[in-house]
C-alpha positions, 0 to 999 in steps of 0.5 A, spaced: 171 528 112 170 534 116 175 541 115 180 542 118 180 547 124 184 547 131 190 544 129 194 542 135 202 541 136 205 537 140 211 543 142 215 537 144 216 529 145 221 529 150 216 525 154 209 520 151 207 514 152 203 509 147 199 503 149 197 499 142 196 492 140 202 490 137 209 491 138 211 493 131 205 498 131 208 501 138 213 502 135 212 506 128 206 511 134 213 512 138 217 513 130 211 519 129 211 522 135 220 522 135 219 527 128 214 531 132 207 528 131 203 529 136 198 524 139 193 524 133 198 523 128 202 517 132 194 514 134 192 514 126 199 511 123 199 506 129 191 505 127 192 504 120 199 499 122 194 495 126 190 494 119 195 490 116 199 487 122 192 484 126 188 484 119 185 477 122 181 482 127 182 489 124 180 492 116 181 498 113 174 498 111 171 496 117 170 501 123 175 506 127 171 509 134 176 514 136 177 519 142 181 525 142 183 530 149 186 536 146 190 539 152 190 546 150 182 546 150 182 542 155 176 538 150 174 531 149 171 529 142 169 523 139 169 521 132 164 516 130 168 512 125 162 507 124 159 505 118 151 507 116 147 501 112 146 503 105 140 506 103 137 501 099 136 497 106 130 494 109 129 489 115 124 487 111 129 483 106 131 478 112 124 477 116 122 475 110 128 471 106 132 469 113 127 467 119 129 475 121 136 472 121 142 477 119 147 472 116 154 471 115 157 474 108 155 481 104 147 482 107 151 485 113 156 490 110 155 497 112 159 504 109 167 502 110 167 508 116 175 507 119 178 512 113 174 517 113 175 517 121 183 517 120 182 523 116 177 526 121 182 525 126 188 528 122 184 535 119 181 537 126 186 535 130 192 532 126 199 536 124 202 531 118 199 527 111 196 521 110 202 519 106 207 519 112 203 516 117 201 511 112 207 509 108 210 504 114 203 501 114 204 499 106 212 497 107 209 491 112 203 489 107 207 489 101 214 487 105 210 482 110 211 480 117 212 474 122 206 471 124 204 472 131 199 468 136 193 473 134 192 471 127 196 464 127 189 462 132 185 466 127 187 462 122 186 456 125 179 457 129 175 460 123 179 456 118 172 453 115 169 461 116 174 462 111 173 456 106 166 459 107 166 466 105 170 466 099 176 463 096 179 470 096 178 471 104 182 463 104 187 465 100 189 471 103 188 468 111 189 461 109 196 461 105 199 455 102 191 452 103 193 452 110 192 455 117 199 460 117 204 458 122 207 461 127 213 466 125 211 465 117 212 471 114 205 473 112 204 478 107 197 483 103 200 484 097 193 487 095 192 491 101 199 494 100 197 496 093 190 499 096 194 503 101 199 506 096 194 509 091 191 513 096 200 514 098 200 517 091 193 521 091 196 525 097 203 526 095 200 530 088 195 533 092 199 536 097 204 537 093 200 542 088 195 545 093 197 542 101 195 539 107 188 539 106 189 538 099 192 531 100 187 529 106 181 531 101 184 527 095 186 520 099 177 521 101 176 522 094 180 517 092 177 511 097 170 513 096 168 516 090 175 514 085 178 508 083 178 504 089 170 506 091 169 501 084 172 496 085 169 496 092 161 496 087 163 492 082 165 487 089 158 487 092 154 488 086 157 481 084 155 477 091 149 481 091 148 486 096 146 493 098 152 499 097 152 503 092 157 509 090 152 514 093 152 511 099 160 511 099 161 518 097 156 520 101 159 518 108 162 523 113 164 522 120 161 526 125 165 529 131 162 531 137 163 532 144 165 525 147 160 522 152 161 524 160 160 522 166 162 522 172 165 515 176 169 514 182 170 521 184 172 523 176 169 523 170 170 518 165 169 519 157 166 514 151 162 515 145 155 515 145 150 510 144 152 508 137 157 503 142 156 500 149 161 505 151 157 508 156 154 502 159 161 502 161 159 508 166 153 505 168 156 499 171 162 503 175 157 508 176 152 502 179 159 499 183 161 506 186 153 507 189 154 499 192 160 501 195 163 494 193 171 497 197 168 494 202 168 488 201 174 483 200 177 485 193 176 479 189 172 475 194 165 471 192 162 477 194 165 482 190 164 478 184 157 477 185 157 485 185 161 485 180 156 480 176 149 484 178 152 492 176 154 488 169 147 485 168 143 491 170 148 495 166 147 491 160 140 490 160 140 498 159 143 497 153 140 493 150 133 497 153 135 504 150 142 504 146 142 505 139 143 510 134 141 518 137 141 520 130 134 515 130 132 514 136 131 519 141 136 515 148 135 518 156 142 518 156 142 524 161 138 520 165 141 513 165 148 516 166 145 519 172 149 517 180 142 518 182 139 512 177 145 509 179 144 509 185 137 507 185 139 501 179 144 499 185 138 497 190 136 491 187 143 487 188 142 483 193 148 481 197 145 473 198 141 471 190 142 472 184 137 476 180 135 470 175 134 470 170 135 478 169 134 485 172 128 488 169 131 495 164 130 502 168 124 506 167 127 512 164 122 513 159 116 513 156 117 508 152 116 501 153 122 496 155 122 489 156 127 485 159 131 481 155 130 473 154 135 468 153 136 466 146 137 459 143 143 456 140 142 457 133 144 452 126 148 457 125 154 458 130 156 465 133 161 469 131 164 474 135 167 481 132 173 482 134 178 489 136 185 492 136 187 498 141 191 504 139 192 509 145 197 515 146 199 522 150 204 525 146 208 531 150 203 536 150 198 532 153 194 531 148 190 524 148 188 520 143 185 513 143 182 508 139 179 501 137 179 499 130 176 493 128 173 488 124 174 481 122 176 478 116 172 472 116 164 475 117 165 477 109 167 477 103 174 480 102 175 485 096 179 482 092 183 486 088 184 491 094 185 486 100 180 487 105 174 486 108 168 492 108 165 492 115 161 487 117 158 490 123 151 490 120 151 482 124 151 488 130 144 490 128 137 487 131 131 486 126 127 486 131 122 493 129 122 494 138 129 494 138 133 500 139 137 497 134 134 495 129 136 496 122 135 501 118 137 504 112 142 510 114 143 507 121 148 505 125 149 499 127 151 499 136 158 497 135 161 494 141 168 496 140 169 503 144 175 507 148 175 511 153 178 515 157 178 517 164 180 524 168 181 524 176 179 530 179 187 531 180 187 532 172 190 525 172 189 521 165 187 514 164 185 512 156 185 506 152 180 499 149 181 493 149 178 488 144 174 481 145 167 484 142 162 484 149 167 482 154 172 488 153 167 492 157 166 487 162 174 487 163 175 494 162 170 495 168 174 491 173 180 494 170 178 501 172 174 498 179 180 495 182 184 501 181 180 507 183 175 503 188 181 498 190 187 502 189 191 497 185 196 500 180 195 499 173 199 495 171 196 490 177 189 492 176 190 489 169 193 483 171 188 481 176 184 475 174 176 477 173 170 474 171 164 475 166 157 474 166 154 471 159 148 472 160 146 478 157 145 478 149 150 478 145 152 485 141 153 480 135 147 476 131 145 471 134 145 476 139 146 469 144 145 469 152 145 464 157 141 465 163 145 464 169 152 462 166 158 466 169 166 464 167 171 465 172 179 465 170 183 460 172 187 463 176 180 464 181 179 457 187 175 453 187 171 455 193 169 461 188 165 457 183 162 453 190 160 461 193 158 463 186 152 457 184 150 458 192 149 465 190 145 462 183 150 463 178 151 458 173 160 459 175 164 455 171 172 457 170 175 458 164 179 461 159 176 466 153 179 462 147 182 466 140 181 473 139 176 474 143 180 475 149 180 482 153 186 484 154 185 492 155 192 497 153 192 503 157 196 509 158 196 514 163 198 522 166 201 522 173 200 527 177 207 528 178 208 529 171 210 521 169 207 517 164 203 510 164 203 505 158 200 499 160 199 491 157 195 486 158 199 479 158 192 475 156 194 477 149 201 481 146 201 488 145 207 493 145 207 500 150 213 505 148 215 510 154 219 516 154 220 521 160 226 525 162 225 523 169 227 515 171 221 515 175 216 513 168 215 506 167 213 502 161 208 495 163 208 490 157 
């Protein structure tokens, strides 16, 4: 956990706005920032609710990617909530002992990286304790919740994962042995109890020596305490590679956030130990191609659209991976001149089949990426949640926690799952994310936000593992480039090109597969295959839906808070004027 320095206040909260992706955890952000949190404050609180109330997609040990704006610096930071591979790993283990597979179960897990993230955020940039944040999050695990569509789907489409895994992981996801039903109270006793000790550890420490103190214990407690043994003793009884050096060992760093700049702003990631900054890439390579001029959702339009994500992907896949181990051209690839140089093979009349060659940008050698066969065992995508507010001073905070609960074994005594986003990780040694010992796997989950050259501020996520950038591109296009509100931006159908590898094992593609939602005509899918594109509609299925939540500053001085009907969510908008306006 990083000290704390600049600590900043929110003078007051007579306006904010809050984008997250459940209705309750909306709800206890805006409780936060009424008892004058600032935007940290109510982004952890709401982060740590969203581990309890979308557990099926988000874990308290898994990863927390977070962006903070702090207003009176005028500053963007990124705190790199991702977990490292423990030291004792080799990619040799699973090209010898897996056919250079990374399977299902403990063989991916990596340093739990999500609470030394929140604390990281609440010491440098924070104004209140761990235990105040943390408290609503304990009451919901211990008291329970009704179940919502999101984990009543989960529950049900990876029933067998569940059974797989563990008999813990199906006791606790699948209750009464069976899928939960919508509505059923849904309870974590476990993680209830896990939350709690932490509680204590930062009542007794602040209360003798302050804030800090008790930041520092609930660290101490998790990574080096009562809480990091049990997390051992787990792993060490299904056999795999963490150990108590690793844990207490880990330390979240905070960096500038990423920039480039997009549409006449800049627009602000991680780095590329996500996909965030392909994201830039893509609308970068939009804006050189001047898409506005052709009709909005037109087949032409589509098929743009199609081609800046491929030659955008294929960079990731190319270059992206931990900076900490590989020397990335990031500078180089986030420049509108290499844009505008990527965007001269779109060809307005043919697919690129069955993919664009990376761009040369270093003096290092890149292939373009094969399409990879079906394996025996199938895909699994991980999933994210969305945690986005201002507060009143203009402080911005904006996260994707994530992890699922059905790719690893859970902990049984502490009730959730240490992050799996080791299956985000290449064996391959050519790699730019081929594991290592110490590395970080490139995560797929990522925020953003966005900064017109007004001042105007757009930040947010959305989760669907690959697809949440896909969507997230469109979003930010239809809006800057096109005009569109928010909200209609938002709501807008969109289409997704598959042919890329997948961020998670199997890394699977499929050459020329694009979907269309179904809200798109027919006539679209025929324009599309005439273009060389293998169009089909349909519907991401599950949680692997992107629906992106969004909050925005206006120039006028009104706020934005911006749902995604695709999958629930919860906005929460307070403006003293009548001309703010909440979407959900």
């Amino acid at each position: 956990m990083a000290s704390q320095s600049g600590a900043q206040t929110a003078a007051t909260n007579d306006s904010y706005a809050v984008s997250v992706g459940h209705d309750i955890a909306a709800g206890i952000a805006a409780d936060v920032l009424e008892a004058g949190g600032n935007a940290v404050d109510a982004g952890v609180a709401a982060s740590i609710a969203l581990t309890v109330l979308h557990s099926e997609q988000v874990q308290f040990g898994g990863v927390a990617p977070i962006l903070v704006y702090i207003a009176g610096e005028n500053r963007y930071f990124s705190i790199e909530g991702a977990g490292r591979w423990p030291a004792s790993t080799t990619p040799d283990y699973f090209r010898e002992k897996h056919r250079g597979r990374i399977p299902q179960g403990i063989s991916r897990t990596v340093v739990p990286a999500a609470l030394d993230a929140w604390l990281t955020a609440l010491a440098r940039f924070g104004t209140m304790g761990f235990a105040d944040l943390a408290a609503p999050a304990q009451a919901l695990a211990a008291d329970g919740f009704p179940a919502h569509d999101d984990l009543v789907s989960c529950s049900t489409q990876f029933e067998r994962y569940y059974r797989r895994i563990s008999d813990d992981n199906a006791r606790i996801w699948l209750p009464n042995d069976a899928p939960v039903k919508p509505r059923q109270i849904f309870r974590l006793p476990d993680l209830a109890n896990t939350i709690g000790i932490l509680i204590d550890a930062d009542r007794k420490a602040s209360l003798k020596s302050g804030r800090a103190a008790g930041l520092q214990a609930v660290h101490d407690a998790f990574y080096k305490g009562e809480i990091a043994d049990a997390m051992i003793r787990h792993v060490q009884a299904c056999d795999g590679w963490l150990t108590h050096a690793d844990l207490a060992a880990h330390r979240t760093p905070v960096v500038e956030a990423t920039g480039a700049d997009v549409f006449g702003g800049r627009l602000y990631t991680p780095g590329s130990w996500t996909q965030g900054p392909a994201l830039s890439q893509a609308l970068q390579i939009l804006e050189a191609t001047d898409i506005s001029l052709h009709p909005r959702q037109s087949a032409e339009a589509c098929h743009v659209m199609i081609e800046a994500l491929k030659l955008a992907l294929v960079d990731r896949e190319a270059y992206y991976g931990d900076p900490d181990f590989i020397d990335v051209p990031m500078e180089a690839l986030l420049s509108p001149a290499y844009a505008a140089t990527r965007a001269t093979l779109i060809d307005s009349a043919a697919a690129i089949q069955p993919l664009p060659p990376a761009g040369d940008v270093a003096e290092r050698s890149t292939t373009t990426p094969s399409p990879a066969t079906a394996p025996e065992e199938e895909a699994v995508s991980l999933d994210t949640s969305v945690a986005a507010v201002i507060d009143g001073a203009g402080n911005i905070f904006a996260s994707t926690p994530s992890d699922p609960s059905f790719d690893g074994p859970v902990v049984p005594e502490l009730g959730f799952v240490i992050s799996t986003r080791g299956a985000q990780s290449y064996v391959d040694a050519e790699h730019p994310a081929c594991l290592e010992a110490g590395k970080r796997p490139r995560v797929s989950a990522y925020p953003m936000i966005f900064r017109d050259a007004n001042g105007r501020h757009i930040a947010g996520g959305g989760p669907g593992a690959d697809l949440q950038l896909q969507a997230m591109v469109q979003v930010l296009t239809y809006h800057l480039a096109y005009d569109l509100s928010l909200t209609d931006a938002t709501i807008a159908p969109r289409v997704f090109t598959h042919g890329v590898p997948a961020s998670t094992e199997p890394h699977l593609s499929f050459a020329g597969k694009v979907v269309i939602e179904d809200e798109l005509p027919e006539a679209m899918l025929t324009d599309l295959t005439a273009l060389g594109h293998k169009a089909s509609h349909g519907k991401a299925s599950g949680i692997a839906k992107p629906s992106i939540c969004l909050v925005a500053s206006n120039q006028d001085g009104t706020l934005e808070a911006v749902g995604d009907p695709r999958r629930a969510s919860g906005q929460r908008l307070k403006h003293g004027s009548s001309n703010g306006k909440a979407v959900g």
